[in-house]
N, C-alpha and C positions, 0 to 999 in steps of 0.2 A: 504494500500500500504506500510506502516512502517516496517509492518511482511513481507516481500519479498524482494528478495536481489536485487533489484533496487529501494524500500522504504528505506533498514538498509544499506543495504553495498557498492554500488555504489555512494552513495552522499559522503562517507568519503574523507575526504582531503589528508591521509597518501598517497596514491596512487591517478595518475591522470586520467584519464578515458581513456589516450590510452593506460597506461601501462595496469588497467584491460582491456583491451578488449583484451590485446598481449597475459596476462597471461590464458583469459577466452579459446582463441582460440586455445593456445597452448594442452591445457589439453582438450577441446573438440576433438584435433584430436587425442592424445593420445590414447584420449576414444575411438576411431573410432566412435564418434557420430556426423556421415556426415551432418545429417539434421540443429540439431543445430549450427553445425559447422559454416552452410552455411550462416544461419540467422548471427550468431556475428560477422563474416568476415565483411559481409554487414554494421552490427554497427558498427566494427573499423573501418570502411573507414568513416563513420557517425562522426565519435569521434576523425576525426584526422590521423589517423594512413596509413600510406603508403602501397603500395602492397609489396616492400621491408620487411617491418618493419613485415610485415601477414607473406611474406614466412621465413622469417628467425626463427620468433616466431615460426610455423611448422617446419621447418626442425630442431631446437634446439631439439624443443619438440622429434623428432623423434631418436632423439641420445639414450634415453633412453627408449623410448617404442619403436622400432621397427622401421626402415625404412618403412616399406611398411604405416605404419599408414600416415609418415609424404607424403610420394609421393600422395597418394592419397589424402591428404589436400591440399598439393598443385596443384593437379589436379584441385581440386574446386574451389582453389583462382583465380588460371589462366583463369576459364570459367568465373567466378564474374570480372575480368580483360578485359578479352573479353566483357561482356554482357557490363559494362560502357564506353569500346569505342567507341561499335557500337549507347550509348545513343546519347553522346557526339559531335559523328561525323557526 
């Protein structure tokens, strides 16, 4: 597990685990890599991180890759948004 970046790079102190998760998410959507996207959204909310804190990370991200990358990230957070209200409620 040492060799894999939740063994070496996620336990580092320099950064807290909601900022990786803002930076992880950001660049997942950049990438348009929906699926993983969809998974670390789920870990930032695991890790602390607010639905605010998800879409702004996306729409940041999207200033430089593309709007459509970021709308459609955020389309994803808003269903993960959705899907924990209806846990909750």
């Amino acid at each position: 597990m040492e060799n894999t970046p939740w063994g070496f790079l996620w336990p580092r102190e320099q950064l807290s685990l909601q900022s990786r998760s803002l930076i992880t998410v950001a660049i997942l959507a950049a990438l348009d890599r929906h699926q993983e996207l969809e998974t670390h959204i789920r870990g930032a909310r695991r890790n602390g991180c607010s639905f605010e804190e998800i879409i702004e990370a996306i729409l940041h991200s999207g200033v430089y890759s593309g709007m459509p990358t970021a709308v459609e990230g955020a389309r994803i957070a808003q269903r993960i948004a959705t899907e924990e209200q209806q846990v909750t409620s």
